[in-house]
N, CA and C atoms of all chains as a GROMACS GRO file, in nm:
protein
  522
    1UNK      N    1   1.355   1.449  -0.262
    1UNK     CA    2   1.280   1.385  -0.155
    1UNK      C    3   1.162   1.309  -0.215
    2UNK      N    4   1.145   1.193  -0.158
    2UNK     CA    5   1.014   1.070  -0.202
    2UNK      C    6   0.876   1.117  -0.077
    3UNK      N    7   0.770   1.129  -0.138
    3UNK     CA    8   0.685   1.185  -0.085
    3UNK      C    9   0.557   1.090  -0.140
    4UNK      N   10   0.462   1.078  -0.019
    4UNK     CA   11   0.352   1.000  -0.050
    4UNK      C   12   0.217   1.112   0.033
    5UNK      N   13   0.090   1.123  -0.022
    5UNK     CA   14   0.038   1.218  -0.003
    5UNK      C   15  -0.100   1.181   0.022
    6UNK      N   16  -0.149   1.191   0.049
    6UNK     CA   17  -0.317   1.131   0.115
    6UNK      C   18  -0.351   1.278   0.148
    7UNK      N   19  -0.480   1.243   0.116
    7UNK     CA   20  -0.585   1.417   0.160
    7UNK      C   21  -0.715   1.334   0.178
    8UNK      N   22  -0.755   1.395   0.216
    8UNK     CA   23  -0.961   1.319   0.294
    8UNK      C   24  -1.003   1.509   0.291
    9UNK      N   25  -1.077   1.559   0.138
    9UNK     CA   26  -1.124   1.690   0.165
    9UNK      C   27  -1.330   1.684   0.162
   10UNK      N   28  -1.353   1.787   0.164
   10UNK     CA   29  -1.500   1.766   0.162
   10UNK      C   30  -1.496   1.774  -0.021
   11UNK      N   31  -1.591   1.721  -0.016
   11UNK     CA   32  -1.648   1.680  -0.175
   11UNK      C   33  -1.646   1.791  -0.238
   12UNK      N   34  -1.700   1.899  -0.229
   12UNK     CA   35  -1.653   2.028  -0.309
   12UNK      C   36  -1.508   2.099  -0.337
   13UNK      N   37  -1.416   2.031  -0.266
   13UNK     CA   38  -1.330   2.062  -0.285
   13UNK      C   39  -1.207   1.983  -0.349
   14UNK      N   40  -1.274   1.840  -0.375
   14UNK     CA   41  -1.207   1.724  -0.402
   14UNK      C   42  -1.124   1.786  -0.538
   15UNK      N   43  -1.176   1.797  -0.688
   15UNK     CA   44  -1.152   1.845  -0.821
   15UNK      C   45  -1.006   1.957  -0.768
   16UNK      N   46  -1.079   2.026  -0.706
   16UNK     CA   47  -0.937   2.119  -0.671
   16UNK      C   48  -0.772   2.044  -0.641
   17UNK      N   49  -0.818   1.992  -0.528
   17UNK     CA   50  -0.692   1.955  -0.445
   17UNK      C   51  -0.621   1.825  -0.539
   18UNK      N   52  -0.715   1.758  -0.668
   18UNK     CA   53  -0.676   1.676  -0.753
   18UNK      C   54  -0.559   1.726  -0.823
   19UNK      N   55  -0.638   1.821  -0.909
   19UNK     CA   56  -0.574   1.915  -0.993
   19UNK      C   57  -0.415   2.000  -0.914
   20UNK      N   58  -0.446   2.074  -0.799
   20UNK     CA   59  -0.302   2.046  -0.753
   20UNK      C   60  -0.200   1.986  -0.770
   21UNK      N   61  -0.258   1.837  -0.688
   21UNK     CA   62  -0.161   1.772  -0.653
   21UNK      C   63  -0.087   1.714  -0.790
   22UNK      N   64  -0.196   1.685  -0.868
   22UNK     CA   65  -0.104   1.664  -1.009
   22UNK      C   66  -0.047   1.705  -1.034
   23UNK      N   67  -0.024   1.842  -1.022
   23UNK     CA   68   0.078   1.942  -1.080
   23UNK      C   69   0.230   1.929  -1.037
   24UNK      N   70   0.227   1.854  -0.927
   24UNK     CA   71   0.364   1.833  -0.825
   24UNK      C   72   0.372   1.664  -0.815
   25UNK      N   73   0.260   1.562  -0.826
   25UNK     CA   74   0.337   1.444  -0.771
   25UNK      C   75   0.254   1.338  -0.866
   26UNK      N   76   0.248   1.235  -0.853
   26UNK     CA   77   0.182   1.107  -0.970
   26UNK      C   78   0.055   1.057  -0.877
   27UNK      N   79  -0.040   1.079  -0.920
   27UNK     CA   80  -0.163   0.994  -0.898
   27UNK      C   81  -0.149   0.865  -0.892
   28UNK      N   82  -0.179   0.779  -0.811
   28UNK     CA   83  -0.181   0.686  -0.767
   28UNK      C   84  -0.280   0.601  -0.766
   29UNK      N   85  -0.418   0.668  -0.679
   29UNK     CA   86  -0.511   0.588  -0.624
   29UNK      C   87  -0.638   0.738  -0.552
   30UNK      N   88  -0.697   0.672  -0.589
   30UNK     CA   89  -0.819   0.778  -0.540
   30UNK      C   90  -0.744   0.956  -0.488
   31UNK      N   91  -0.709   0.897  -0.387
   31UNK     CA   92  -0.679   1.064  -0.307
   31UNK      C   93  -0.547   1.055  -0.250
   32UNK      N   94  -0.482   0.960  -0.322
   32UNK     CA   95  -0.349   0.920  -0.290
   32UNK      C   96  -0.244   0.983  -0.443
   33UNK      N   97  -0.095   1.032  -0.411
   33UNK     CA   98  -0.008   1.064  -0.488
   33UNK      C   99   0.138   1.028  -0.420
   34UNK      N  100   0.184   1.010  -0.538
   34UNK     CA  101   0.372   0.989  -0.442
   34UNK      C  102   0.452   1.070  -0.543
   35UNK      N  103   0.549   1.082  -0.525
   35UNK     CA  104   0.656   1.147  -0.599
   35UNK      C  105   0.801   1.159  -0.567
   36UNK      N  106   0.868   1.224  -0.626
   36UNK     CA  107   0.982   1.293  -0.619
   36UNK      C  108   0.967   1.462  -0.618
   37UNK      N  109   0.993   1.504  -0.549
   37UNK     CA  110   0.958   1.654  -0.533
   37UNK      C  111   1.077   1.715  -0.439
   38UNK      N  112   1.106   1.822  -0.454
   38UNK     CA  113   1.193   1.946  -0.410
   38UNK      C  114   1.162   1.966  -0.261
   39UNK      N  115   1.229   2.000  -0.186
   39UNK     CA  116   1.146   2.086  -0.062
   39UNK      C  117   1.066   2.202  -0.114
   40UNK      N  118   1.132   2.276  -0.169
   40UNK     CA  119   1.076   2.393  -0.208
   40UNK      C  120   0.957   2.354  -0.330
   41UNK      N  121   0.946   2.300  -0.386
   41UNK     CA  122   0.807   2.270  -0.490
   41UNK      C  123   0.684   2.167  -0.344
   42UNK      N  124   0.767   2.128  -0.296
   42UNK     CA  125   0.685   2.082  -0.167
   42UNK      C  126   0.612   2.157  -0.055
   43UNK      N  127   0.708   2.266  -0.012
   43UNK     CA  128   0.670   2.365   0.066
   43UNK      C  129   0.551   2.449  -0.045
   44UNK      N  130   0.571   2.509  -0.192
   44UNK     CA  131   0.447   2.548  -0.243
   44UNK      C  132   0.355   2.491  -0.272
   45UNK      N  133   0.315   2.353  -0.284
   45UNK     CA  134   0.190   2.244  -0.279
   45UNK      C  135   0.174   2.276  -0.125
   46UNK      N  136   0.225   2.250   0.012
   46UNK     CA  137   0.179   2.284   0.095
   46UNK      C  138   0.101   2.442   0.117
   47UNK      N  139   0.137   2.535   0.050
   47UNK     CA  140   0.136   2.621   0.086
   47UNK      C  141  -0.047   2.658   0.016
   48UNK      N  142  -0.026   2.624  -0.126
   48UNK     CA  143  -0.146   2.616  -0.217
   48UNK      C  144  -0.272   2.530  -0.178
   49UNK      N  145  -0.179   2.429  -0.084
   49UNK     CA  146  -0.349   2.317  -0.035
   49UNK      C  147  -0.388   2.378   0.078
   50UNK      N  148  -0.336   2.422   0.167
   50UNK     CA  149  -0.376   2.479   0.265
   50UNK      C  150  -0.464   2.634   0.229
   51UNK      N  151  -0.446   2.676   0.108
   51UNK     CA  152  -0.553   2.775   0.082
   51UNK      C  153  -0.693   2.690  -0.028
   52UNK      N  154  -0.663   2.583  -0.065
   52UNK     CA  155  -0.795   2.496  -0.066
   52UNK      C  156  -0.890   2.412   0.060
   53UNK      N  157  -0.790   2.416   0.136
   53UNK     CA  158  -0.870   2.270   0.254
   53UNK      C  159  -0.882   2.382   0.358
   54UNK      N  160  -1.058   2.337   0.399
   54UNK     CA  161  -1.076   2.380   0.546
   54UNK      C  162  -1.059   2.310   0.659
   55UNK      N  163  -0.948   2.338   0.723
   55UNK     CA  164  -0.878   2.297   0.822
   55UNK      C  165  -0.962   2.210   0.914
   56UNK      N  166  -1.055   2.285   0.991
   56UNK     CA  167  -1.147   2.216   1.069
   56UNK      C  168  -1.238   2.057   1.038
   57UNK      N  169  -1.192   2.061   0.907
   57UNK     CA  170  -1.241   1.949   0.849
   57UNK      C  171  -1.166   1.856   0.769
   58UNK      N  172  -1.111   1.927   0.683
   58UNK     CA  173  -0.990   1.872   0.558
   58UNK      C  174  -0.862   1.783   0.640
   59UNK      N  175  -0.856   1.717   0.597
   59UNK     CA  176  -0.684   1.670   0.694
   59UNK      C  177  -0.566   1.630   0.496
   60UNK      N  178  -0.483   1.626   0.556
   60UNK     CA  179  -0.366   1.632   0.430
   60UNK      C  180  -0.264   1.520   0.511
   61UNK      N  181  -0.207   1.374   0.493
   61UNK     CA  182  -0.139   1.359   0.532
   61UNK      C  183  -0.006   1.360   0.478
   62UNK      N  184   0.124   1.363   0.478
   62UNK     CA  185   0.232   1.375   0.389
   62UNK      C  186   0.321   1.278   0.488
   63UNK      N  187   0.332   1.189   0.378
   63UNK     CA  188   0.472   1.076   0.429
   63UNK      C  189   0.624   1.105   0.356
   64UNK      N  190   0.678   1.160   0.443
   64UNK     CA  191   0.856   1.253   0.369
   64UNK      C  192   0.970   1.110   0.367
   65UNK      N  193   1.017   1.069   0.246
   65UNK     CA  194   1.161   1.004   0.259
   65UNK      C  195   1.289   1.072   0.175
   66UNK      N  196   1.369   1.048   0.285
   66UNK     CA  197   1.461   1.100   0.199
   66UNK      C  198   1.530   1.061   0.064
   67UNK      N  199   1.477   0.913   0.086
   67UNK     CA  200   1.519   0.806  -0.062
   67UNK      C  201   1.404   0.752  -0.042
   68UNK      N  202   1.355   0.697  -0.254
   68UNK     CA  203   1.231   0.632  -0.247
   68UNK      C  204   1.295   0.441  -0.216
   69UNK      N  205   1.402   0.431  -0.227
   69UNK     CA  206   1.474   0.247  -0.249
   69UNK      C  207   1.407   0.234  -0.049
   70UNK      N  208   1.368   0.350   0.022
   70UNK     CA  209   1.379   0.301   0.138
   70UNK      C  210   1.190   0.263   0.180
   71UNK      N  211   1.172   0.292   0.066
   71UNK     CA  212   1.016   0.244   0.042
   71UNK      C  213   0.961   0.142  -0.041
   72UNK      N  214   0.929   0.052  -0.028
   72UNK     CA  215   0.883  -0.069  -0.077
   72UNK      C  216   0.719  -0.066  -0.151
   73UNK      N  217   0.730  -0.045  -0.245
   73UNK     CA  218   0.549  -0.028  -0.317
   73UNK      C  219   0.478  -0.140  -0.341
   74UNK      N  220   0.372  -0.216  -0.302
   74UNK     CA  221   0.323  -0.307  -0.335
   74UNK      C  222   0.138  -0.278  -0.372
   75UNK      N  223   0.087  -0.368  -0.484
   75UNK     CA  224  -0.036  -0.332  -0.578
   75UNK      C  225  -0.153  -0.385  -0.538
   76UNK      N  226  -0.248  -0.425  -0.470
   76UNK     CA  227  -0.320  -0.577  -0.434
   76UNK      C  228  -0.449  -0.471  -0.533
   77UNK      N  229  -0.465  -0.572  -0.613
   77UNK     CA  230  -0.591  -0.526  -0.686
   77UNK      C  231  -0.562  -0.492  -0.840
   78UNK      N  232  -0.651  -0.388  -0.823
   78UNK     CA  233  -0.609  -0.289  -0.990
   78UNK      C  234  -0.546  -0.163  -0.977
   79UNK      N  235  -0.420  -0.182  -1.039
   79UNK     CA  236  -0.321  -0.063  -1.053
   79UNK      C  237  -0.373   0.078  -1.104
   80UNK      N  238  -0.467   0.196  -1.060
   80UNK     CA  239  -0.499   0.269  -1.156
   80UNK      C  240  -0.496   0.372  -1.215
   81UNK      N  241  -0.325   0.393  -1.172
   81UNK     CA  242  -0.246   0.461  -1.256
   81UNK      C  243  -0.221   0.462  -1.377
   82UNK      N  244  -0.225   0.272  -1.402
   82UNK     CA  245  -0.226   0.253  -1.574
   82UNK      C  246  -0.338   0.321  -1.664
   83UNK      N  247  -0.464   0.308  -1.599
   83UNK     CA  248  -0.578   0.362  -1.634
   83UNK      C  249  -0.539   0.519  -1.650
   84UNK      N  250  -0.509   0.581  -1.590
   84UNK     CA  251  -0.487   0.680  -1.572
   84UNK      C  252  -0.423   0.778  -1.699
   85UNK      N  253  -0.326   0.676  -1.773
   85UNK     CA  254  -0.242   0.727  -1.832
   85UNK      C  255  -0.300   0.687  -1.961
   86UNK      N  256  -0.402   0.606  -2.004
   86UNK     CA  257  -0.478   0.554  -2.078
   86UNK      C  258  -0.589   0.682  -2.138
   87UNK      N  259  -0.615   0.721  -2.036
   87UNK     CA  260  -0.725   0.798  -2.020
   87UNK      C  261  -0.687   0.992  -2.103
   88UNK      N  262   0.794  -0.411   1.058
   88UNK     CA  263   0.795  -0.366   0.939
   88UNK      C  264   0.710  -0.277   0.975
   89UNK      N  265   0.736  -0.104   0.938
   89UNK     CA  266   0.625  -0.002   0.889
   89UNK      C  267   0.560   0.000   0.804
   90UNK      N  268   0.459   0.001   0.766
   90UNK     CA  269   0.324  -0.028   0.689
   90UNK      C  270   0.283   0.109   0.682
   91UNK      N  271   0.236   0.162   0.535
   91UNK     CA  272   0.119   0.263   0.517
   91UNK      C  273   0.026   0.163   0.416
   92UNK      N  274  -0.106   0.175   0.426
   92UNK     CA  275  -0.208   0.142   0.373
   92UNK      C  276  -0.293   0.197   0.332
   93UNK      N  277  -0.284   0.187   0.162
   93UNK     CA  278  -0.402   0.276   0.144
   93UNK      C  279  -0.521   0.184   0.033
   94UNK      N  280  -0.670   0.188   0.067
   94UNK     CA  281  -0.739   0.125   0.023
   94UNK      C  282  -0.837   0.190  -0.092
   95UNK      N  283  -0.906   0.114  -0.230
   95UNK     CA  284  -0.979   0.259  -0.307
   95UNK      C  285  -1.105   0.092  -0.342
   96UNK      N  286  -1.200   0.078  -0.245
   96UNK     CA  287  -1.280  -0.018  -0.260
   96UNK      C  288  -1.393   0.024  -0.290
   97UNK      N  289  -1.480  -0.098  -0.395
   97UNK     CA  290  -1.633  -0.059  -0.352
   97UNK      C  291  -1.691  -0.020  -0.257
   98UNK      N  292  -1.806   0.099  -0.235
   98UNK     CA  293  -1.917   0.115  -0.151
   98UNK      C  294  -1.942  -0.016  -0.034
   99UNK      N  295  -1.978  -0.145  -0.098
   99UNK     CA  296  -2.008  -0.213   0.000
   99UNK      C  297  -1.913  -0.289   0.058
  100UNK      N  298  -1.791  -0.280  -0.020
  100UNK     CA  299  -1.660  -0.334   0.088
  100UNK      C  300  -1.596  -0.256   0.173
  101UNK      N  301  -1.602  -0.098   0.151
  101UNK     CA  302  -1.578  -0.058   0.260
  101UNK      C  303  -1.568  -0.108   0.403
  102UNK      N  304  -1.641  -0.106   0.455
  102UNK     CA  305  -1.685  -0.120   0.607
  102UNK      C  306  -1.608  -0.292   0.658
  103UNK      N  307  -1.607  -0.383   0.540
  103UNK     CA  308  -1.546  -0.481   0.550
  103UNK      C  309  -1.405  -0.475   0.615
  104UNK      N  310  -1.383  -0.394   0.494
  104UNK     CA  311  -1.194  -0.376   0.478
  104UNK      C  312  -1.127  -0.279   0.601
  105UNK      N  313  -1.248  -0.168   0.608
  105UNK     CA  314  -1.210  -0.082   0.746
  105UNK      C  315  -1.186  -0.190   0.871
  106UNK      N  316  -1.294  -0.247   0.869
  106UNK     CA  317  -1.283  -0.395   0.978
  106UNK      C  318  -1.175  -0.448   0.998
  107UNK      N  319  -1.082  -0.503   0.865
  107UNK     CA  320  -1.015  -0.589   0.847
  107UNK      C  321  -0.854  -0.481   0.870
  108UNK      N  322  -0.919  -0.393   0.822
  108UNK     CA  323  -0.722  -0.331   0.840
  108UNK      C  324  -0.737  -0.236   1.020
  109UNK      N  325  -0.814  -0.216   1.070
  109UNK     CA  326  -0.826  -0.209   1.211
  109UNK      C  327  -0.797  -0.277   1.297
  110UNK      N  328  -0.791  -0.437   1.269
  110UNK     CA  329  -0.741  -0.501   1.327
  110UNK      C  330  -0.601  -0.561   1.318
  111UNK      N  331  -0.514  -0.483   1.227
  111UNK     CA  332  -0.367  -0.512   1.203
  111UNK      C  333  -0.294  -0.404   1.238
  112UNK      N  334  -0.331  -0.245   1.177
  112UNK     CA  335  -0.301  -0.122   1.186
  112UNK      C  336  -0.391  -0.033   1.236
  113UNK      N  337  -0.306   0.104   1.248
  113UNK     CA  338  -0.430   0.210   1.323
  113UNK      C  339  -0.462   0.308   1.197
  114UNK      N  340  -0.597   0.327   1.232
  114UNK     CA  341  -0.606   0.422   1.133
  114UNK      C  342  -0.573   0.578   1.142
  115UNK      N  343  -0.556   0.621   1.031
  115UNK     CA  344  -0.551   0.735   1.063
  115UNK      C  345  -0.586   0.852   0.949
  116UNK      N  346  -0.672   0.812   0.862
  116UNK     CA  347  -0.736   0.909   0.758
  116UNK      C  348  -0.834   0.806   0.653
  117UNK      N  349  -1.001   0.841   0.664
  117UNK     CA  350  -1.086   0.788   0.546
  117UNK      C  351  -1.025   0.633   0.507
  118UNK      N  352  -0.919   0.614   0.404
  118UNK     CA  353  -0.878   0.509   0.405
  118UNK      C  354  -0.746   0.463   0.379
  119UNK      N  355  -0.682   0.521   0.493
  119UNK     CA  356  -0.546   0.509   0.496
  119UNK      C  357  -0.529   0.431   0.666
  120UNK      N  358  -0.406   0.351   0.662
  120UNK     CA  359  -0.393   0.315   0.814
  120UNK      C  360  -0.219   0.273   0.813
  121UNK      N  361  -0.180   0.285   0.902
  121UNK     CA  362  -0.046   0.239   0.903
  121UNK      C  363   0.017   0.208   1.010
  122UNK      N  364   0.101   0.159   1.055
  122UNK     CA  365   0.139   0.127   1.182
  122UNK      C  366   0.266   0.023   1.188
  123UNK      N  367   0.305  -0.050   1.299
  123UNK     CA  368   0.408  -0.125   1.300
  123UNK      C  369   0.312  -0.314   1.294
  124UNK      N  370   0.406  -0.401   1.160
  124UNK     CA  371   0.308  -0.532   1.138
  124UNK      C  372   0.468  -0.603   1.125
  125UNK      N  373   0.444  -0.737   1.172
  125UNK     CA  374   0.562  -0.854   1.116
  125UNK      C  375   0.509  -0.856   1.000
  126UNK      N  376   0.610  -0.946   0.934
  126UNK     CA  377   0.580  -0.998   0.767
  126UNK      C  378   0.448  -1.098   0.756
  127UNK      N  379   0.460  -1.189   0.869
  127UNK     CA  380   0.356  -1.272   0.890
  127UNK      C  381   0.265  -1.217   0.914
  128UNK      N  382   0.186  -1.097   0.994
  128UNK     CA  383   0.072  -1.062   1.017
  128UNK      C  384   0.042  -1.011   0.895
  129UNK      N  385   0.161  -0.937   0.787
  129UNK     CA  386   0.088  -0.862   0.701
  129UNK      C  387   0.062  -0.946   0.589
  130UNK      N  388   0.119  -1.040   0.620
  130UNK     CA  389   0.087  -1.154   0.476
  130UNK      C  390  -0.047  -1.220   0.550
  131UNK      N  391  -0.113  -1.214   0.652
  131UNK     CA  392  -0.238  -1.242   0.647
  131UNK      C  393  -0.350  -1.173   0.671
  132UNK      N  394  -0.289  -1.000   0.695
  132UNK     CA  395  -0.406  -0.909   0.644
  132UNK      C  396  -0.425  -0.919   0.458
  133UNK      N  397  -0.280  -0.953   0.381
  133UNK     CA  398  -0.294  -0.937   0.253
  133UNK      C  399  -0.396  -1.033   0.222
  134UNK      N  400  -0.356  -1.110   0.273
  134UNK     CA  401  -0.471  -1.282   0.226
  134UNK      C  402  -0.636  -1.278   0.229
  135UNK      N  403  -0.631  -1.202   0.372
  135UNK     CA  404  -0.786  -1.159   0.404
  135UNK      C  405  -0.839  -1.067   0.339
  136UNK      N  406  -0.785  -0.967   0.311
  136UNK     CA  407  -0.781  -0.847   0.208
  136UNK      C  408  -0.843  -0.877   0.062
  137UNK      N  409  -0.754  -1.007  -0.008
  137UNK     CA  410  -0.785  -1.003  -0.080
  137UNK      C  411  -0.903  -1.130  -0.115
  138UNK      N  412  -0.935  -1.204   0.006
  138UNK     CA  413  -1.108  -1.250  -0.028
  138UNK      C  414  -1.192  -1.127  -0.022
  139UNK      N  415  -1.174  -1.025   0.030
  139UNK     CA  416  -1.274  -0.888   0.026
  139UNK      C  417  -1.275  -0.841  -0.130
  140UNK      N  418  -1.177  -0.768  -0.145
  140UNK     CA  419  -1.154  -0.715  -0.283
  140UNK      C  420  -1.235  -0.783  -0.404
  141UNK      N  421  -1.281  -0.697  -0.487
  141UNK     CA  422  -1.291  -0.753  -0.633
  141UNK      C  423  -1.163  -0.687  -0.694
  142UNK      N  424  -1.099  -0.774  -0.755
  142UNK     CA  425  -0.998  -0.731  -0.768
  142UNK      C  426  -0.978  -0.675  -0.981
  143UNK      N  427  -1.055  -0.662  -1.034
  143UNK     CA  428  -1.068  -0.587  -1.105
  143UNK      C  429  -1.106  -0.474  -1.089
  144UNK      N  430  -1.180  -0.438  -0.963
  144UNK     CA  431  -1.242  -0.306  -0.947
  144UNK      C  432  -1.110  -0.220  -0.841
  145UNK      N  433  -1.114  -0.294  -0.728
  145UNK     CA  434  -1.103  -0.242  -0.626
  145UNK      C  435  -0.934  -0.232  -0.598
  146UNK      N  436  -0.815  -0.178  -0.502
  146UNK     CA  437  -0.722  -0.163  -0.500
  146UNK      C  438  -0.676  -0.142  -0.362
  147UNK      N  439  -0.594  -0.213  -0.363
  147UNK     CA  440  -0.476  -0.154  -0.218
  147UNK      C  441  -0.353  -0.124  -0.269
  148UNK      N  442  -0.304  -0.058  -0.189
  148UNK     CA  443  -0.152   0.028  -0.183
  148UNK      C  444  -0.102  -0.017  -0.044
  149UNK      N  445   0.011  -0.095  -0.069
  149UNK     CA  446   0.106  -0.088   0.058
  149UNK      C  447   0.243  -0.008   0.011
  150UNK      N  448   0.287   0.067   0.116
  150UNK     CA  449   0.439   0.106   0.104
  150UNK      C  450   0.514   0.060   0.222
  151UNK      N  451   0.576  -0.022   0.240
  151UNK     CA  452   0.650  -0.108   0.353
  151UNK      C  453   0.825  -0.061   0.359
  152UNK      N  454   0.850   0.002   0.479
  152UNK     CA  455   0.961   0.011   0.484
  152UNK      C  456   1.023  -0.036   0.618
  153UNK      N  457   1.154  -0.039   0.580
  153UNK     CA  458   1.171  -0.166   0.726
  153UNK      C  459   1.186  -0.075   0.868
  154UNK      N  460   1.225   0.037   0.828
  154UNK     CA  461   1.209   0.128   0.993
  154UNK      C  462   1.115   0.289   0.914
  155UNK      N  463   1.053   0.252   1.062
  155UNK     CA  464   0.940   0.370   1.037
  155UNK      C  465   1.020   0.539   1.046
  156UNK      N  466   1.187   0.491   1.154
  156UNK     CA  467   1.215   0.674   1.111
  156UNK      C  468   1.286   0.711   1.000
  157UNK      N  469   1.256   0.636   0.892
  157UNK     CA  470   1.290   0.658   0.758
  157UNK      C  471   1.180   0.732   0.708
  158UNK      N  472   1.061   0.740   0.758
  158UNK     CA  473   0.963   0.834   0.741
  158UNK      C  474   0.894   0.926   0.821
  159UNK      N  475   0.917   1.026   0.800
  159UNK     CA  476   0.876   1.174   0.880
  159UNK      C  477   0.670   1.156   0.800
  160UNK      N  478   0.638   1.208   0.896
  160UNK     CA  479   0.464   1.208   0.875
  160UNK      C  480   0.469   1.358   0.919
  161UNK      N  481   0.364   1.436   0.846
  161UNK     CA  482   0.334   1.558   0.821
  161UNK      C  483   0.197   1.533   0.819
  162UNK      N  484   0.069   1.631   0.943
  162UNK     CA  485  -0.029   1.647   0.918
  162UNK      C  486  -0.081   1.741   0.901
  163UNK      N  487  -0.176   1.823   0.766
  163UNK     CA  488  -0.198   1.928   0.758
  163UNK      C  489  -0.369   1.926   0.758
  164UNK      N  490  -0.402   2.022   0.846
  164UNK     CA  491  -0.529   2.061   0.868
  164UNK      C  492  -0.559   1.954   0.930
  165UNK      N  493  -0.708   1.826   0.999
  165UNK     CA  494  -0.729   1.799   1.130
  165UNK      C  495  -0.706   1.673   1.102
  166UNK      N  496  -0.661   1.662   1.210
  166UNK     CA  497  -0.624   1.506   1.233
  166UNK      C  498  -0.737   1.467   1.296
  167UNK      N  499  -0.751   1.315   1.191
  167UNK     CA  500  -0.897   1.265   1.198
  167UNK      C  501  -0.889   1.140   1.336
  168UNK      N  502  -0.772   1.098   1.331
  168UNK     CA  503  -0.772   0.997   1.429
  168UNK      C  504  -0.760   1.005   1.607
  169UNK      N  505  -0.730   1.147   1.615
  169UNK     CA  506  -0.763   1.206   1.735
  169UNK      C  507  -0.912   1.184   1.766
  170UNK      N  508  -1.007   1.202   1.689
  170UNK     CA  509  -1.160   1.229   1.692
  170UNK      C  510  -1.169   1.059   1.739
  171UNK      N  511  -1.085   0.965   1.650
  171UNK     CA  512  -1.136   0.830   1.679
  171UNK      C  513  -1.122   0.793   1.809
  172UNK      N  514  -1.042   0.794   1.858
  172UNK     CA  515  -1.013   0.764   2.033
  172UNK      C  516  -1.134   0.784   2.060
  173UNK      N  517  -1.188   0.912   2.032
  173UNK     CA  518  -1.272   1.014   2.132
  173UNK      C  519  -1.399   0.880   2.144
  174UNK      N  520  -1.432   0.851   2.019
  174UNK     CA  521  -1.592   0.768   1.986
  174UNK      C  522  -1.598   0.678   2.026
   0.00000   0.00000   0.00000
């Protein structure tokens, strides 16, 4: 499954939910990740952010495809993933 | 066309770009927005978009797919765009 991932957490908790999400999908863009991921490696990133993010505040959005060809990626700016991998 | 948008701008373009993608898509997290756009509208949020941008610094992410129930949306912990109606 192709997965795109957005989180908006409070600032103390940002480093955390980074470090996560790396662990399961590709950094992208600030607080953004996409990937290829399992249900089940998906269901435990869900399971793990939800014991980082306080609900009342934190939001997590998750965009699910079942194929990534049915998603179209486009860059406007600076790519800084390249950076990323630089780094 | 389904549109997700995600933006990683300077401090002072913010508020610009929030401007500018509010009036194509809805938002629905810090700086993400997505919604249903023709090719033509989105080729002239891209245009406007990118007189905002410095585009060494700053970045957009589109993922465009041609039907939106090719993508399931998952929200975990609060949905921020409920609050927006409210304001």
């Amino acid at each position: 499954m192709y997965v795109i991932l957005v989180y908006d957490v409070g600032e103390q908790r940002v480093s955390k939910m980074l470090k996560l999400c790396r662990q399961y999908l590709n950094w992208i863009q600030n607080s953004v990740f996409e990937g290829e991921i399992t249900e089940t490696k998906l269901l435990e990133l869900v399971i793990r952010a939800k014991q980082i993010i306080v609900k009342e505040r934190d939001s997590i959005i998750l965009f699910k495809s079942r194929e990534d060809r049915w998603l179209q990626k486009e860059v406007i700016g600076m790519e800084k993933n390249k950076l990323d991998t630089i780094i």
